[in-house]
N, C-alpha and C positions, 0 to 999 in steps of 0.2 A: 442645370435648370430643374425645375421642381418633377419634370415628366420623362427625364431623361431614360433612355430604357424600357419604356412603353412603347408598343408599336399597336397603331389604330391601322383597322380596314375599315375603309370607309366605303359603302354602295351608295350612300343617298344623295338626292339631287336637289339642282335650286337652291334653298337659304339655310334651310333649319339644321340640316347634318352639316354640310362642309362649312356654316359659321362655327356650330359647335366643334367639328375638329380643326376647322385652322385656329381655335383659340390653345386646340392644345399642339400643335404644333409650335406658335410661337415658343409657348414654355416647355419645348424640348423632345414632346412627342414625337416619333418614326409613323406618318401617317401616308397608308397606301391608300390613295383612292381607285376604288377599281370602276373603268368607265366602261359602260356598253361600246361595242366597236363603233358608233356614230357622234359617241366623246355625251362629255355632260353636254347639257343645253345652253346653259348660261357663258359658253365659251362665244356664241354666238345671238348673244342675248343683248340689246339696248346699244347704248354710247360706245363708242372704241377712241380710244389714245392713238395719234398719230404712229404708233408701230401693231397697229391694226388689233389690239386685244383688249378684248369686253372690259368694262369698267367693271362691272359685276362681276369676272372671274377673275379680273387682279386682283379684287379684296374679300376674297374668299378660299382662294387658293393656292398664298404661296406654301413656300417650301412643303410642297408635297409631292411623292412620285405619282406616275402617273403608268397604271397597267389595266391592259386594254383585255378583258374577258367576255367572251359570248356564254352566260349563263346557261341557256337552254344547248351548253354544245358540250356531250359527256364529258370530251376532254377538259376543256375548261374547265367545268362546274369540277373536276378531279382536282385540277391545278389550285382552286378555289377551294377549298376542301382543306387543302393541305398545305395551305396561307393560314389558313383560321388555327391548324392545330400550332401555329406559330404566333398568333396574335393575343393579346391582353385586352383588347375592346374591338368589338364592330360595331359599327354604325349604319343602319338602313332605314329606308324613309319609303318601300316601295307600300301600294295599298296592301293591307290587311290579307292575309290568304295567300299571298304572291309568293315569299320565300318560302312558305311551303308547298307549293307546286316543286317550285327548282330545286329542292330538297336542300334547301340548306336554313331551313329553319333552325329557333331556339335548343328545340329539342335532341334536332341531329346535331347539329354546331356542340352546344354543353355536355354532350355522350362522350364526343371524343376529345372536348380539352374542355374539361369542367372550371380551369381556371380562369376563364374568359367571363368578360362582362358585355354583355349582349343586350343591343340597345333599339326596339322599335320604337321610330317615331312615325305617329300620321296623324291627320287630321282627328280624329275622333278616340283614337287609341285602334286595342285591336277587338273591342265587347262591345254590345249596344246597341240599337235600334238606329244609328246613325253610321255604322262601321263602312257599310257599301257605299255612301254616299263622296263621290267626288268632289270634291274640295282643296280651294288654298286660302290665301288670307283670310280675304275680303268674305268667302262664306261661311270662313270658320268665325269670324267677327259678330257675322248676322247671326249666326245661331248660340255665341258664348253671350248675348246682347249689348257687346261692348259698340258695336253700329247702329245701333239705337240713341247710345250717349252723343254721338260724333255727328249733330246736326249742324247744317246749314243756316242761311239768316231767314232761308224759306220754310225751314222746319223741316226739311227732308233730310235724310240719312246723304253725308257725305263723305264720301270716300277718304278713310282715313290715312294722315300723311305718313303713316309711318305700317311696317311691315308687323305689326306688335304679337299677331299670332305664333307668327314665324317665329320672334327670336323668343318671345317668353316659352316656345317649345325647345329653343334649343339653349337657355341657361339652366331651364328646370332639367333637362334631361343631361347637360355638365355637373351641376350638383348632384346628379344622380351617378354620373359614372366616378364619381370621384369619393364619392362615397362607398360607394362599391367595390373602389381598388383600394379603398381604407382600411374595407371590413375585413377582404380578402391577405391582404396581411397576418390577419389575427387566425382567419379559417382555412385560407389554401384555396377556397372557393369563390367562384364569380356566382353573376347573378344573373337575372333576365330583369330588366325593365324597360316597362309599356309606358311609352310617355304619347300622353292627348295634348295636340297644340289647345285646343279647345280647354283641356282642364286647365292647361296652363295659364291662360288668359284670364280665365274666373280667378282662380287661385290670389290674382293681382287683384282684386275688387275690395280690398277691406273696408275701404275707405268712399265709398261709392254704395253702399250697399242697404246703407240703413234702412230708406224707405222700404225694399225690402223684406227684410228681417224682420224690424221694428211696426213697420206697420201695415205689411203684406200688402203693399202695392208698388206699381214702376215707379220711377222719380218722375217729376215735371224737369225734365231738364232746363230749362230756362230758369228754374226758382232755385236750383241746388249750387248750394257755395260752392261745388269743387267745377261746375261748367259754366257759371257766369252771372248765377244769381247772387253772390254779394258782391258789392262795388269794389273792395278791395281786393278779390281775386276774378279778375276779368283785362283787358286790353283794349285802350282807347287811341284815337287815330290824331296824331298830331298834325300839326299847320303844314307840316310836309307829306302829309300822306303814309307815313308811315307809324309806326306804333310803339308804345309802351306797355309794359304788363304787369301788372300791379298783383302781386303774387303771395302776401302774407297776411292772416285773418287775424293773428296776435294784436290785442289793442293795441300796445305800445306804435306799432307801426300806422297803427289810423291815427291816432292824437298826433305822433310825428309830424305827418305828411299835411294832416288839417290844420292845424296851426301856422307850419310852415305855408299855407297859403291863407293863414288868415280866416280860417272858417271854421272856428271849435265848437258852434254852435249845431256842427253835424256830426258831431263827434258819438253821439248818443243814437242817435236814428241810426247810423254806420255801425253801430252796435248791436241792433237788434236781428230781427229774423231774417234769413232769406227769402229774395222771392222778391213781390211789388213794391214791401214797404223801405226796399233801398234806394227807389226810384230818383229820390230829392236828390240824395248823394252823388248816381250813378250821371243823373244829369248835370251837376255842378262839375263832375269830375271831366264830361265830354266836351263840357265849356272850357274851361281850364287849359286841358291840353291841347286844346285845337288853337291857341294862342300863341305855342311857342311850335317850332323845330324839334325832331326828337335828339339832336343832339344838343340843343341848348337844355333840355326835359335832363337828359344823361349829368349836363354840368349842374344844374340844381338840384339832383337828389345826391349826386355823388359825396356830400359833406352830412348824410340823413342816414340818423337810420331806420331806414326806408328798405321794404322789401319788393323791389322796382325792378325793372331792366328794358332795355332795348329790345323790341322783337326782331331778329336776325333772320336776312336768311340763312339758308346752310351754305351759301358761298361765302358769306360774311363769315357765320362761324366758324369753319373750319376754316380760313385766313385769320382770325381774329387771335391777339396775345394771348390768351387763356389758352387755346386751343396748343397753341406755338409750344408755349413754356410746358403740357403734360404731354408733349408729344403725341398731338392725337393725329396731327398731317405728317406724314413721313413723305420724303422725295426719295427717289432711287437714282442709281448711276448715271441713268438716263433721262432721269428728268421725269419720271411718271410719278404721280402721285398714291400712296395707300393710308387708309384707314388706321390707325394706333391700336394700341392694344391700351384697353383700360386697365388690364391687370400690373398692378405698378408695386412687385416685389423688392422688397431693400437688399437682403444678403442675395438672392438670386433671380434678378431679373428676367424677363422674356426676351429674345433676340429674333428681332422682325429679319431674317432670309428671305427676302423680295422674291426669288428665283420661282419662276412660273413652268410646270410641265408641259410641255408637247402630247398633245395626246399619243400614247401609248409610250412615253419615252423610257421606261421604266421596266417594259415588261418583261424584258430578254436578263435585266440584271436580276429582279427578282425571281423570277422562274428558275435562273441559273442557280442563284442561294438556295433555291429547294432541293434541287436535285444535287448537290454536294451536301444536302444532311441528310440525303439518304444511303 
């Protein structure tokens, strides 16, 4: 597999680090998570499967060992020490300042095996007028202004459905280590990089941003095509209560869809600006589909080419064929269900090892490999 021969320590907790290394664990990484003696958090965080283990740490943490160190305890922090002069990447997510109290900062870590790629993630990075501030998602959302776009039918900031701070810190900070263990090929050296969930989040806005930019002020979210101000990119409620979502702003797909109901005389106004003057459209469109079933909506555009779909839930989607056929639901020996891997290599695939650590189950083997290379 592409990562074979790497071995990741990982300290960090909750999403952004352990999704980032269980991505390279699928593809072959040797990834140590080393747990406070009270184990990560998310072992005992939300939903559990009937053999009593967090949803959240099934799909975060297989195939990884699992060693149990008290940081703040000489011995440890020694044992820890001399893991890293063994390792090709670490991964830590604690606040800013923290691993260098425990001395095992950047600085110390790259003195004694410079080949290492050394990775902070936090909310703000580790510079800035924002660095002390405590934060997860949901804060780092309100201050990247991406919770400002995510309103309600009340106009108020609504909690958005997805963790977006979280992973866009920890793909930006995967492209970062693997670029790193690219470069280190060519020089023999690793690197340090500071990765901001917060920068990360902006960094996604290209497309979002004009008002901005362009004309140095916020968006009216309600008038902006990419959150619901043109008719054809927005989601209307069918005779079932449930929905459609009209998802593509290319003319071909308006004339498609208008004609196909008979109505090309909106074909021009669905042309125009964002904002109120879609209104005619956006009202024809809510008549429309309030008429049919969203799965009778599915059998009428399904012969269109129409940039349409069903809105799903995520139980729906991850049962749904799509889902099925890229392997994104795995089931295990015992019936438990895990998340896929999106990375879908031809000559060397990733190989999902379901197998979940026991807190500390790991530490007597590992310790023991250290002290046999001494």
């Amino acid at each position: 597999m592409k990562l074979d021969g790497v071995r990741v320590l990982d300290l960090s907790l909750f999403l952004p680090g352990p999704y980032l290394t269980q991505m390279m664990a699928d593809h072959g990484a040797e990834v140590i998570k080393i747990e406070p003696p009270g184990g990560e958090p998310v072992r005992n965080v939300g939903y559990r499967t009937s053999d009593g283990v967090a949803v959240w740490f099934r799909n975060t943490h297989r195939n990884k060992k699992s060693v149990v160190l008290n940081l703040k305890d000489d011995a440890d922090r020694e044992s820890f020490l001399a893991l890293a002069d063994t390792a090709d990447v670490l991964v830590e997510a604690f606040r800013p300042g923290v691993v260098e109290r425990l001395g095992i900062g950047p600085k110390e870590i790259r003195a004694r095996n410079p080949g290492i790629v050394y990775v902070s993630i936090a909310a703000f990075g580790q510079t800035g007028p924002e660095v002390k501030r405590p934060a997860h998602d949901l804060a780092i959302q309100a201050l990247a202004g991406t919770l400002s776009l995510n309103l309600g039918r009340d106009g108020a900031p609504a909690n958005p459905g997805m963790p977006v701070a979280d992973v866009t810190g920890s793909m930006v900070a995967l492209a970062g280590v693997l670029m790193a263990l690219y470069r280190r090929e060519k020089t023999g050296r690793g690197d340090y990089l500071d990765v901001a969930m917060m920068d990360s989040l902006m960094s996604w806005l290209p497309n979002v941003t004009g008002p901005v930019f362009a004309e140095d002020r916020a968006p009216v979210v309600k008038d902006e095509r990419s959150f619901g101000g043109y008719a054809f990119f927005t989601s209307y409620q069918t005779k079932d209560g449930k929905y459609i979502a009209l998802g593509g702003v290319e003319r071909k797909f308006v004339v498609n869809f208008l004609n196909a109901l008979e109505r090309p005389d909106l074909i021009e106004i669905a042309a125009g600006p964002n904002g109120p003057s879609q209104e005619p459209v956006k009202a024809f469109l809510r008549e429309a589909f309030a008429q049919k079933s969203r799965a009778e909506w599915e059998e009428f555009i399904r012969d269109l080419d129409v940039c349409a779909a069903p809105v799903l839930d995520i139980h729906e989607a991850f049962h749904s064929a799509q889902a099925a056929d890229r392997e994104m639901l795995v089931t295990d020996a015992d019936g438990n269900l895990h998340i896929g891997t999106p990375l879908k290599f031809s000559d060397e695939p990733g190989r999902l090892i379901l197998d979940l650590p026991e807190l500390g189950e790991h530490t007597e083997e590992v310790l023991a490999e250290l002290r046999e290379r001494k």
